[in-house]
LOMI-479885 format. One line per 3 residues: their letters; for each residue x, y, z of N, C-alpha, C. Coordinates in Angstrom, 3 decimals, padded with zeros to 6 digits. Each point is the difference from the previous one (the first is absolute). Layout:
a) X Y Z X Y Z X Y Z ~ ... .
This chain:
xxx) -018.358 000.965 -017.179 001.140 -000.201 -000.893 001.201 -000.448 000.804 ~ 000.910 -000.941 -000.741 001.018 -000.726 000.645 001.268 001.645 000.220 ~ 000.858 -000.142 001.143 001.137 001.087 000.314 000.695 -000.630 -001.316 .
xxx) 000.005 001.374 -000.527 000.915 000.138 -001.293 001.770 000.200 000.356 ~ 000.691 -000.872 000.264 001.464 000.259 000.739 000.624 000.576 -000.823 ~ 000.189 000.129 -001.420 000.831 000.805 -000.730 -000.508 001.237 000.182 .
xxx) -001.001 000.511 -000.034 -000.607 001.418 000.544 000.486 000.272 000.704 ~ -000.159 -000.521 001.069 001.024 000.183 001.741 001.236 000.308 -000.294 ~ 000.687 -001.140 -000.788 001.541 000.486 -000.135 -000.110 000.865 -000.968 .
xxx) -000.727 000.873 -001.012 000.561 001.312 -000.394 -000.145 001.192 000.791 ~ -001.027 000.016 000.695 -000.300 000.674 001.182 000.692 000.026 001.668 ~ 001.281 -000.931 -000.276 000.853 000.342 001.154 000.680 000.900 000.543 .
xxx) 000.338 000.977 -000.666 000.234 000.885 000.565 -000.965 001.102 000.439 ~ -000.920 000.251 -000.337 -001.229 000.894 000.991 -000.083 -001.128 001.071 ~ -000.239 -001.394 -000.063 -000.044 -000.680 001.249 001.072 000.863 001.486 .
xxx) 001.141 -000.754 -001.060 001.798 001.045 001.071 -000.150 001.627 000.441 ~ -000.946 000.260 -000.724 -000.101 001.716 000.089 -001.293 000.084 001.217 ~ -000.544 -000.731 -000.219 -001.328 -000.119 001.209 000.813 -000.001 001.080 .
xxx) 000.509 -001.255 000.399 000.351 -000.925 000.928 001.477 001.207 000.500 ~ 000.352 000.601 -000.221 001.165 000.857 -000.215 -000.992 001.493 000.902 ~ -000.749 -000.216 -000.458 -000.788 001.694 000.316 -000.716 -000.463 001.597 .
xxx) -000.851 -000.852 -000.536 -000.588 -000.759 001.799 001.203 000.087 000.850 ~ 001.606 -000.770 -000.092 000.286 000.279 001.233 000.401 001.290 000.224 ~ 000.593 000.797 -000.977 000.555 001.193 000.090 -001.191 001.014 000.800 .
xxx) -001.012 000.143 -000.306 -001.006 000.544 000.782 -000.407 -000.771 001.354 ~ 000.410 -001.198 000.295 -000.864 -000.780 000.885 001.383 001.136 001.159 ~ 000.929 -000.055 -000.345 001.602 000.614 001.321 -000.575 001.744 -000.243 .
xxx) 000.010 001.087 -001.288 -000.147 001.561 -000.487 -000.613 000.365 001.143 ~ 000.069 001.282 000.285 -000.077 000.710 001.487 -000.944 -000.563 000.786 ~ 001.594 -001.093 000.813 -001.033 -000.562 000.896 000.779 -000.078 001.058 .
xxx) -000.589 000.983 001.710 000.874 000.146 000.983 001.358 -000.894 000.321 ~ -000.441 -001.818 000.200 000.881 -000.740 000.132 000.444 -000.770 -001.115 ~ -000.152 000.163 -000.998 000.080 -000.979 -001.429 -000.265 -001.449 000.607 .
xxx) 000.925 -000.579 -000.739 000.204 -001.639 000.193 000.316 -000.315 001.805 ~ -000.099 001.106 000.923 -000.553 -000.321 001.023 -001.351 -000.602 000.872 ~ -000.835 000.027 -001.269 -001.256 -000.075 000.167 -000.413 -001.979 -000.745 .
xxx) 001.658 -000.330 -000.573 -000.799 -001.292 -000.268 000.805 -001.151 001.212 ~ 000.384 001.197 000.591 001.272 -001.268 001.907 -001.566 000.282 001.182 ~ -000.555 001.584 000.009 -000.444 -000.239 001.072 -001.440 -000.427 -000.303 .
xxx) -000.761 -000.010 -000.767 -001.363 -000.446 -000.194 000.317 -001.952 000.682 ~ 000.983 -000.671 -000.604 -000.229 -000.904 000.291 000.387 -000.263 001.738 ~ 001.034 001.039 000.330 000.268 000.076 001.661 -001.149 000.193 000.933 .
xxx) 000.023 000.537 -000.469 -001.597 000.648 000.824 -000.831 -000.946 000.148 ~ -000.761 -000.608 -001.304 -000.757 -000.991 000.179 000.723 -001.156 000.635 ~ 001.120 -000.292 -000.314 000.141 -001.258 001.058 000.104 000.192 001.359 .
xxx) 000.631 001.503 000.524 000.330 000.390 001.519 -001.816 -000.185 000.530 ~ -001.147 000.420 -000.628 -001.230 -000.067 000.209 -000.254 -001.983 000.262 ~ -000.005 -000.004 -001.118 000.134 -001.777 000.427 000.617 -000.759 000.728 .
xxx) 000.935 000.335 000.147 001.015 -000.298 001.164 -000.574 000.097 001.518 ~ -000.471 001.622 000.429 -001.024 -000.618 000.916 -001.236 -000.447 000.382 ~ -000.646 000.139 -001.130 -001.516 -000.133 000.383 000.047 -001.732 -000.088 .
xxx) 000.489 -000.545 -001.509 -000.275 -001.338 -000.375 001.283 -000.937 000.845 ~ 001.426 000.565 000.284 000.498 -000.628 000.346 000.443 -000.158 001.923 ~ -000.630 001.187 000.500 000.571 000.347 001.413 -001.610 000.106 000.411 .
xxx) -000.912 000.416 -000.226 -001.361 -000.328 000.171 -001.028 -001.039 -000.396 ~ 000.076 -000.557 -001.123 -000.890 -001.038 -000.136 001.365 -001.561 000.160 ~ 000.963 000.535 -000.031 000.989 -001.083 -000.063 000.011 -001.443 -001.359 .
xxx) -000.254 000.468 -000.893 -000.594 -000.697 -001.240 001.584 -000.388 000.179 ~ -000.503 -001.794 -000.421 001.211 -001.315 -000.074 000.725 000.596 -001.405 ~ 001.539 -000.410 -000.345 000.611 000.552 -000.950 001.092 -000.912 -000.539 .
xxx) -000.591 -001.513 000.515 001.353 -000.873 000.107 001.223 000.212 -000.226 ~ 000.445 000.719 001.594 001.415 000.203 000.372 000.440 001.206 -001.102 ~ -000.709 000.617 -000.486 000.747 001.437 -000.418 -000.301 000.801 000.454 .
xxx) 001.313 001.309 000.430 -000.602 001.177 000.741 -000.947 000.756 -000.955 ~ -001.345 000.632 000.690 -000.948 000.156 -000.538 000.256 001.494 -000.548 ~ 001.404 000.625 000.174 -000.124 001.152 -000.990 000.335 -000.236 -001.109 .
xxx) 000.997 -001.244 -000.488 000.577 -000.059 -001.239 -001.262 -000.946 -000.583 ~ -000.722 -000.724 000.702 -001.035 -000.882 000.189 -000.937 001.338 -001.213 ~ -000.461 000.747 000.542 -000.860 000.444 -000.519 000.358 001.281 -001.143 .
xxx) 001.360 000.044 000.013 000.655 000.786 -000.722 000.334 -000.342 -001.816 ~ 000.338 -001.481 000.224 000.038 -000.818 -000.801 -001.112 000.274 -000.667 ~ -001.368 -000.541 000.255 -001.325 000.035 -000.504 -000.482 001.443 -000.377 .
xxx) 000.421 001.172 000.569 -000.416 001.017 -000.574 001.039 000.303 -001.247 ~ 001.214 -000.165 -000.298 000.055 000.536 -001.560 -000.473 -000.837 -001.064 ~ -000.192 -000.790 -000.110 -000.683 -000.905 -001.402 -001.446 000.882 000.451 .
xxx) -000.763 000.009 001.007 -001.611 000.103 000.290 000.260 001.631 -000.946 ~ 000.833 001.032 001.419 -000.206 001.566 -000.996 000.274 000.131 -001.277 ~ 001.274 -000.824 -000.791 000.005 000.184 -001.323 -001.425 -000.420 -000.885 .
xxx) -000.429 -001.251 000.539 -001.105 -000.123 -000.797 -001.524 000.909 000.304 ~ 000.055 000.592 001.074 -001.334 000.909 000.493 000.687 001.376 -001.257 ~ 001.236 000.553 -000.032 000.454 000.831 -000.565 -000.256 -000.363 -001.194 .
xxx) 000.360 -000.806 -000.971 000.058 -000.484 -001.246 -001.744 -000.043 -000.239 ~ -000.886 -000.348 000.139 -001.685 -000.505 000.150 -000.025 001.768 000.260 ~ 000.020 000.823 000.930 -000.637 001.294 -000.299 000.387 000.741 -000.855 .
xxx) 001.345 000.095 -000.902 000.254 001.082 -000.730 -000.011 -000.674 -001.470 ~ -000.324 -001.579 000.175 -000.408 -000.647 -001.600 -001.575 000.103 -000.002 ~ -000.585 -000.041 000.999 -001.428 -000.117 -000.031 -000.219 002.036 -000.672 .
xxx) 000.554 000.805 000.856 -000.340 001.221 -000.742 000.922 000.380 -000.969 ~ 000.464 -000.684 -000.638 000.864 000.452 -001.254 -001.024 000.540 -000.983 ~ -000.977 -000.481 -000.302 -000.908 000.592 -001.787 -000.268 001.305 000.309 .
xxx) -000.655 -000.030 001.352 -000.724 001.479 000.396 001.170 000.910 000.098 ~ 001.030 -000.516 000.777 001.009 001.242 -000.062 000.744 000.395 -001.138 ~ 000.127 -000.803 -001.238 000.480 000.208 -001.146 -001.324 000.455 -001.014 .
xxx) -001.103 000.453 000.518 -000.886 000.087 -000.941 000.274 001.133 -001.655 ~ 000.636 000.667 000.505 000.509 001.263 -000.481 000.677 -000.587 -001.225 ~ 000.979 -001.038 -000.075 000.878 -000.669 -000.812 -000.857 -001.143 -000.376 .
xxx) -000.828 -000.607 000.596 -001.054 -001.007 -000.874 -000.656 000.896 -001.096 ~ -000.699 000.890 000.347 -000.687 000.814 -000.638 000.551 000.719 -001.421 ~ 001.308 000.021 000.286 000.481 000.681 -001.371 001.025 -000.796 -000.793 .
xxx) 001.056 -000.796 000.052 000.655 -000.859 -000.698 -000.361 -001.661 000.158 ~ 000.060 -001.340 -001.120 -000.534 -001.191 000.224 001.655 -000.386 000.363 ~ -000.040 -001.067 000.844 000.561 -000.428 000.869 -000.002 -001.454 000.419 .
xxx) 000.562 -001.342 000.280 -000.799 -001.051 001.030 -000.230 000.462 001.013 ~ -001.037 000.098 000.282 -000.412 000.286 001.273 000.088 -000.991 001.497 ~ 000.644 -000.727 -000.441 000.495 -000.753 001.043 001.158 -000.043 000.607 .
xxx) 000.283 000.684 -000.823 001.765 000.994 000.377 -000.467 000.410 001.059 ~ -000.689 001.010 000.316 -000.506 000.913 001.472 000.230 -000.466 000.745 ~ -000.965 -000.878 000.493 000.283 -001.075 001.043 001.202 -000.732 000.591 .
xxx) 000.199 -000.547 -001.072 001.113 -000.971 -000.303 001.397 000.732 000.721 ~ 000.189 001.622 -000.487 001.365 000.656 000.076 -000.307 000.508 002.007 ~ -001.119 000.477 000.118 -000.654 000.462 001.350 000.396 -001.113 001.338 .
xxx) 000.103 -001.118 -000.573 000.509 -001.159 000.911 001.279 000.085 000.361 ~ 000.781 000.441 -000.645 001.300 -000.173 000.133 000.603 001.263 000.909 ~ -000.730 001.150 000.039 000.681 001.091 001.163 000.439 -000.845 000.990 .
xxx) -001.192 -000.180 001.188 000.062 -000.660 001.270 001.154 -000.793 000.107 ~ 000.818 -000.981 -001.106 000.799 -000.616 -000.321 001.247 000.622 001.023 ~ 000.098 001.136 -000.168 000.984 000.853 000.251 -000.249 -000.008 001.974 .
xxx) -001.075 000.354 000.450 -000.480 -000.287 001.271 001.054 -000.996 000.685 ~ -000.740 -000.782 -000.981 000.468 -001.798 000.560 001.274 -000.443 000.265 ~ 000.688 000.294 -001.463 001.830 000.111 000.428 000.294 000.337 000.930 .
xxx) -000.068 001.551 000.410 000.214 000.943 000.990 -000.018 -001.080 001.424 ~ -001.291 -000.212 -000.256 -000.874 -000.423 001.590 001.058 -001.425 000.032 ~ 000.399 -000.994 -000.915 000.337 -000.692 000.430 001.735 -000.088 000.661 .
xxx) 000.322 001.356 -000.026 001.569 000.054 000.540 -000.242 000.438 001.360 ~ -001.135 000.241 000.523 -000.735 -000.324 001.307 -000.242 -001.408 000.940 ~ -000.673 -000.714 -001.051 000.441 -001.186 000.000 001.396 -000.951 000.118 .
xxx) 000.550 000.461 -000.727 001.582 -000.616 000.263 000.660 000.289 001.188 ~ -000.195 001.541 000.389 000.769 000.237 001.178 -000.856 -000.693 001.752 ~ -001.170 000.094 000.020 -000.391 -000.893 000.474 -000.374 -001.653 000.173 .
xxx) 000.593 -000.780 -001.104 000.308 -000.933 -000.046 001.511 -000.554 000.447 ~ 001.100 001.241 000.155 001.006 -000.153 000.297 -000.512 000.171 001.213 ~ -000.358 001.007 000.799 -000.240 000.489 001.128 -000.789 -001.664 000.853 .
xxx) -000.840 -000.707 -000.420 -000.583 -001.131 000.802 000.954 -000.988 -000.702 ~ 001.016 -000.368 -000.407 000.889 -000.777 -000.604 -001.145 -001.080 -000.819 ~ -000.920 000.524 -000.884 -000.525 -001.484 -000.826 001.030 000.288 -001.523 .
xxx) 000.178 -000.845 -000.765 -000.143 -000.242 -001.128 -000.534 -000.208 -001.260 ~ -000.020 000.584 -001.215 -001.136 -001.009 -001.000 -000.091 -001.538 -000.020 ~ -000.932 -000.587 -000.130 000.144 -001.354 -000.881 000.801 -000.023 -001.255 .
xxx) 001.281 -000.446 000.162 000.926 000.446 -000.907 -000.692 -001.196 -001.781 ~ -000.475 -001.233 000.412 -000.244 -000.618 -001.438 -001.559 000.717 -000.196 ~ -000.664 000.933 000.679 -001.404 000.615 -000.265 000.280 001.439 -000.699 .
xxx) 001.424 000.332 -000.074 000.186 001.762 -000.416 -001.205 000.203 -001.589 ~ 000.410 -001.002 -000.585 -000.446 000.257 -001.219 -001.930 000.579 000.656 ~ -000.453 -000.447 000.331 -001.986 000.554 000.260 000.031 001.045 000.505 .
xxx) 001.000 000.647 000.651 000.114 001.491 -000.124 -000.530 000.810 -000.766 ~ 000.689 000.109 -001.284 -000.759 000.832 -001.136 -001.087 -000.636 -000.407 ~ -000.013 -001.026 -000.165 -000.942 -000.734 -000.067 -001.743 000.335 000.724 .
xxx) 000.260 000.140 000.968 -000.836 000.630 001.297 -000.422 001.497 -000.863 ~ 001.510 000.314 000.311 -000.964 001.442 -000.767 -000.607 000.318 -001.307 ~ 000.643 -000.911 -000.815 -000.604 -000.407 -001.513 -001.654 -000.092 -000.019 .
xxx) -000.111 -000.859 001.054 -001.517 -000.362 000.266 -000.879 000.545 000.634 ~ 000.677 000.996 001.226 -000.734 001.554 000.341 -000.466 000.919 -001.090 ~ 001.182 -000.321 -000.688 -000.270 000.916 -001.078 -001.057 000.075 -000.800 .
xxx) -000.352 -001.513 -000.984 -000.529 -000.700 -000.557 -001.517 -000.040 000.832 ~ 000.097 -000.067 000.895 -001.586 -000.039 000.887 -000.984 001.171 -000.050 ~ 001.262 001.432 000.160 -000.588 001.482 000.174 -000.144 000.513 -001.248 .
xxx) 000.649 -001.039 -000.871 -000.532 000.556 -001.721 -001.377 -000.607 -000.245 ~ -000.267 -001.638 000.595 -001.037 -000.477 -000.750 -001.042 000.949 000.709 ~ -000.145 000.241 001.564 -000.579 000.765 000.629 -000.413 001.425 -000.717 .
xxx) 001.000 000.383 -000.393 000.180 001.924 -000.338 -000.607 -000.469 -001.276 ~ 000.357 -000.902 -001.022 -001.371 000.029 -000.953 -001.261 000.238 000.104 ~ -000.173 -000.858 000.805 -001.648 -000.223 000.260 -000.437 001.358 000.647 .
xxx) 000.786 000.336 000.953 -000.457 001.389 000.577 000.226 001.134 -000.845 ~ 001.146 000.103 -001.073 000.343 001.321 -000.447 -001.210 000.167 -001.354 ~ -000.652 -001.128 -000.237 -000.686 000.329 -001.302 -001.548 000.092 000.849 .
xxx) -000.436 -000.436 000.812 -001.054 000.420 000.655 -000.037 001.402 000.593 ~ 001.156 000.497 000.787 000.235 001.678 000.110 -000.494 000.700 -001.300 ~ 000.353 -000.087 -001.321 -000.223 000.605 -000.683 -001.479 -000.003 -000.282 .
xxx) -001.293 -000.667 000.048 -001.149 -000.028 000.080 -000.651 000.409 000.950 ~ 000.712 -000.785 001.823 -000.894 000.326 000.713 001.410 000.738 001.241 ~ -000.507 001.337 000.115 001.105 000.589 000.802 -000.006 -000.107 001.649 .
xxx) -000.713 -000.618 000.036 -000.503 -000.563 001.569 000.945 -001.354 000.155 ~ 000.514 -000.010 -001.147 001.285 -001.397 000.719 000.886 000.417 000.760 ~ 000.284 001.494 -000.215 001.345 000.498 000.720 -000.606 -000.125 001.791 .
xxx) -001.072 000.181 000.092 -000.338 -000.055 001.331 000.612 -001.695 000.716 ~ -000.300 -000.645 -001.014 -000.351 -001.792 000.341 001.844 -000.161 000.289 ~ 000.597 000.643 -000.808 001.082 -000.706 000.367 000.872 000.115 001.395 .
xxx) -000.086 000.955 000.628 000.941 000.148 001.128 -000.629 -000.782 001.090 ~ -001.872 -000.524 -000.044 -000.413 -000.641 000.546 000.554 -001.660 -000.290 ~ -000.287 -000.450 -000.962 000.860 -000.626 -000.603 001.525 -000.688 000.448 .
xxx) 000.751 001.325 -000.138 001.188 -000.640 000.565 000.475 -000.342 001.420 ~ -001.015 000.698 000.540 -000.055 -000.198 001.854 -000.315 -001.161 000.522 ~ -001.003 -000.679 -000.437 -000.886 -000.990 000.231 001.285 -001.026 -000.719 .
xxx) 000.648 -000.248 -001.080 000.489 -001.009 -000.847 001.321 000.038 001.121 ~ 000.848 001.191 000.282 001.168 -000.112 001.014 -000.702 -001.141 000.879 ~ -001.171 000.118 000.746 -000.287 -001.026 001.420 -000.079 -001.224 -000.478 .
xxx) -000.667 -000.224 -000.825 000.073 -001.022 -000.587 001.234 -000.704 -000.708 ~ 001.038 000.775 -000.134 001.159 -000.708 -000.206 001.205 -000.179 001.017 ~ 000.675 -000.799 000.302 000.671 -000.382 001.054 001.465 000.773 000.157 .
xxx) -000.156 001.281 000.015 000.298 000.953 000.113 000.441 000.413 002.339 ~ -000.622 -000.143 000.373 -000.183 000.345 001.374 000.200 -001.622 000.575 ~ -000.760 -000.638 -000.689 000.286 -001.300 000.745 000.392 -001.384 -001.397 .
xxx) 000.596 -001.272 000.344 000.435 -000.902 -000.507 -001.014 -000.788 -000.198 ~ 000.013 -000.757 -001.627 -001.112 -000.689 -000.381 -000.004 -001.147 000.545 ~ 000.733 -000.602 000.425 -000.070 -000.900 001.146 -001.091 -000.116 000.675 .
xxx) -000.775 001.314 000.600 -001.013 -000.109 001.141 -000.907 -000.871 -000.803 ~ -000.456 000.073 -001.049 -000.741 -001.039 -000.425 -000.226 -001.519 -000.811 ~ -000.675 -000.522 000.824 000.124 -001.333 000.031 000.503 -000.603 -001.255 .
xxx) 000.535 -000.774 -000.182 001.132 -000.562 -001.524 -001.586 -000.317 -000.558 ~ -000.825 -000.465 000.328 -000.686 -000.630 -001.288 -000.859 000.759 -000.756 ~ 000.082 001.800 000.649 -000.592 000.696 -000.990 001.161 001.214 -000.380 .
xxx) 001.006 -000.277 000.141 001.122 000.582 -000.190 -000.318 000.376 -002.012 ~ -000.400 -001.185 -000.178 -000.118 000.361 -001.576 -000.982 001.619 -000.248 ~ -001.188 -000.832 000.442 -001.013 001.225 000.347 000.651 001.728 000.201 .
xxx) 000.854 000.028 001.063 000.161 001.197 000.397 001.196 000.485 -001.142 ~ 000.292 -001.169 -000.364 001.290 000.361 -001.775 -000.566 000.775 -000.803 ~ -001.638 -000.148 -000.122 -000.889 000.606 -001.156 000.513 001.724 -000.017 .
xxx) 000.047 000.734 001.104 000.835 000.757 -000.072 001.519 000.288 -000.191 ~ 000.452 000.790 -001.571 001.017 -000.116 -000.375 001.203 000.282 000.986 ~ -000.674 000.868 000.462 001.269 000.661 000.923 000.593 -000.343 000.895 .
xxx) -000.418 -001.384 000.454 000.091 -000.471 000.775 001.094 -000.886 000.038 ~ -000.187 -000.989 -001.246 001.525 -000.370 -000.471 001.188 000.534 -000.349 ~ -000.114 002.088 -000.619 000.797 000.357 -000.271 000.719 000.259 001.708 .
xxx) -000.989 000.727 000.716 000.827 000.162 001.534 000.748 -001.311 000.607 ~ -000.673 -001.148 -000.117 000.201 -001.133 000.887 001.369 -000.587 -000.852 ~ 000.174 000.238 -001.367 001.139 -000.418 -000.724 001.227 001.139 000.271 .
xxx) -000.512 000.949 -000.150 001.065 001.293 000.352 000.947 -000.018 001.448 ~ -001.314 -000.227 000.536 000.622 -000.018 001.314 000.979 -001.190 000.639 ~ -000.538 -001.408 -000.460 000.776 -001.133 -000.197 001.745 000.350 -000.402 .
xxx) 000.096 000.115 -001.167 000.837 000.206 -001.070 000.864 000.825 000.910 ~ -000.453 001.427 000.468 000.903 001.172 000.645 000.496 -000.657 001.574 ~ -000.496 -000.762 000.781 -000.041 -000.138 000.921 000.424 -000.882 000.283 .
xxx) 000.349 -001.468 -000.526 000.266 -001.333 000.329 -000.555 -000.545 000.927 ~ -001.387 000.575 000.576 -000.388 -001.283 000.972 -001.283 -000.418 -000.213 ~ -000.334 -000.936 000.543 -000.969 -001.015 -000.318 -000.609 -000.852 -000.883 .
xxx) -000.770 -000.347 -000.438 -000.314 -000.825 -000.938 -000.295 000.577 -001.168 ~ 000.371 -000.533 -001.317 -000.154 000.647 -001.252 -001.708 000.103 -000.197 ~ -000.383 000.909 -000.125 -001.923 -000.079 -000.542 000.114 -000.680 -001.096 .
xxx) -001.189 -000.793 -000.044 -000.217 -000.872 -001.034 -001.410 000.550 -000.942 ~ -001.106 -001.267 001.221 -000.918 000.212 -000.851 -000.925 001.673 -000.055 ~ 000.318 000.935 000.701 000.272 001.683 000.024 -000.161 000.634 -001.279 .
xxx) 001.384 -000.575 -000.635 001.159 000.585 -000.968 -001.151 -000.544 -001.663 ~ -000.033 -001.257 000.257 -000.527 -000.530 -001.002 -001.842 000.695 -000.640 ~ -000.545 -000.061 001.334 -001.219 000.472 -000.268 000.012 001.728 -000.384 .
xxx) 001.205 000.137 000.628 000.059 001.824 -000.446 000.244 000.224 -001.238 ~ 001.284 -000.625 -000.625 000.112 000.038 -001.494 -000.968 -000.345 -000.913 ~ -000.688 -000.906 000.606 -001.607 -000.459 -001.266 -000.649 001.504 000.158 .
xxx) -000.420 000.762 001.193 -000.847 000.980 000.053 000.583 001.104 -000.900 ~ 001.878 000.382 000.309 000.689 001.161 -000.714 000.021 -000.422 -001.593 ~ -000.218 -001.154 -000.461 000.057 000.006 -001.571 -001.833 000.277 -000.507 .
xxx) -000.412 -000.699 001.110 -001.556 000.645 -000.730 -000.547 001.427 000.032 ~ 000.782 000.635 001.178 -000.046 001.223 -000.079 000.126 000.861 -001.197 ~ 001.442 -000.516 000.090 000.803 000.989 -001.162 -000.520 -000.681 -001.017 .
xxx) -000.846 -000.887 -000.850 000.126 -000.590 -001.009 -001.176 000.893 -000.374 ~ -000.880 -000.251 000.742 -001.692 000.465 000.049 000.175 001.607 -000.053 ~ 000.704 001.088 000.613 000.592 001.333 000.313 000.008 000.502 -001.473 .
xxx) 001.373 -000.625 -000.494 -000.008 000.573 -001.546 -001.216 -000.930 -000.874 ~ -000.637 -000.783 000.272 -001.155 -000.195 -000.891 -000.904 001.170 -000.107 ~ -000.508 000.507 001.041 -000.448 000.855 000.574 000.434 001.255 -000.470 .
xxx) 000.521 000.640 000.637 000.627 000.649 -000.756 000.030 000.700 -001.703 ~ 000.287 -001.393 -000.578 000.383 000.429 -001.176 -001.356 -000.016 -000.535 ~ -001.445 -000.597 000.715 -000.971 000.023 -000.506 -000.343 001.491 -000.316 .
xxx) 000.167 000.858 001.211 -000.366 001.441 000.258 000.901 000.844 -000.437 ~ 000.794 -000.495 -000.460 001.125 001.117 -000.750 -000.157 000.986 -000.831 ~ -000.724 -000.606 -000.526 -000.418 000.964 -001.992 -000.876 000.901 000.739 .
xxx) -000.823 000.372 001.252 -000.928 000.648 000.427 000.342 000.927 000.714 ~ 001.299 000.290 000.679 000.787 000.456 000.972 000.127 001.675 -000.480 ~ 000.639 000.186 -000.710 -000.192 001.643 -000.552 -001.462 000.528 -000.142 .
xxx) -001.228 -000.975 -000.974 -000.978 001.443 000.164 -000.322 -000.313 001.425 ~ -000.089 -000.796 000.861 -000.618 000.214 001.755 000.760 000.484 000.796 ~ 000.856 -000.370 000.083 001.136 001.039 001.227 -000.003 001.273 000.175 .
């Protein structure tokens, strides 16, 4: 069945009430609160910093390789964040599937947006180290900013479809995913610049979404080097079939979701 949008919009406010409760619990007794969304990404870059950048010496055209790789980890963690807590949204709401009807695509949908909060945070990290190595944004690129994250976004939903309605059948997905997101970080140019590979399969390595969202993000925040092209292009064909195919999906298994969960 086609997403019924007037449904959605009478149902906005349990959406706001979700999305309201995720972050409020994501900070509720928690030693460092919103300390925990500055150093997850510190850490991992101080780690990258030496292994990939002072040990393997991975090329970074001319950016220092902490903001280098700093850059690439908040779009990457928001979307690893957004993909695990949309992928287990049905199972963890089973309780509320089970007893009131609902879109059930709300779950998901509202579950994406915590991490959101991460990301802000993490990126006033970003700023002060962008002052700190004196770069700038690409001031006529500001706009793909949100944009960037629009499409993180948009990727870990079509993703968290496909995964959150298979959790509910087969509970052995929860295993698949953290494998999952380990393997997809290397594969995205995250640690190193898509550059390393050769322009004429540059399209090829686009097939992965994330790849354009990092390589555009990082562009945009950073002002240097060449704008990604054909990257950007092949990523967006993959993030609309995602997400298009996600809620097809999805909404196929919907009506089934309460008696199996």
């Amino acid at each position: 069945m086609p997403i019924n949008f007037r449904e959605l919009w009478d149902y906005r406010e349990l959406f706001l009430i979700l999305v309201w409760r995720d972050v409020s619990v994501r900070y509720k007794q928690s030693m460092l609160g919103v300390l925990w969304a500055i150093l997850a990404p510190l850490i991992t870059m101080t780690i990258f910093t030496v292994i990939f950048g002072r040990v393997a010496k991975i090329p970074t055209n001319g950016i220092p390789y902490p903001i280098f790789s700093f850059s690439g980890l908040l779009p990457w963690l928001f979307f690893a964040q957004a993909l695990q807590v949309s992928s287990a949204s049905m199972v963890a709401e089973r309780n509320l599937i089970t007893k009131v009807y609902f879109p059930r695509i709300i779950l998901p949908a509202a579950a994406t947006l915590a991490p959101l909060v991460d990301f802000l945070i993490a990126c006033l990290i970003l700023g002060a180290m962008m002052v700190y190595y004196g770069f700038v944004p690409t001031w006529h690129a500001l706009y793909l900013i949100p944009l960037c994250v629009l499409w993180a976004l948009a990727t870990a939903l079509g993703v968290g479809f496909w995964l959150g309605a298979l959790n509910v059948y087969f509970r052995d997905v929860k295993m698949i995913i953290p494998f999952l997101i380990q393997v997809w970080m290397f594969a995205s140019p995250v640690v190193y610049p898509a550059s390393l590979f050769p322009q004429k399969w540059q399209w090829l390595y686009g097939l992965n979404p994330m790849a354009g969202v990092i390589e555009g993000f990082r562009w945009a925040m950073l002002g240097q080097g060449v704008a990604p092209g054909p990257v950007v292009l092949a990523s967006v064909l993959v993030s609309v079939l995602l997400l298009g195919g996600g809620v097809y999906f999805f909404r196929r298994m919907e009506r089934s979701f309460a008696d199996v969960v």
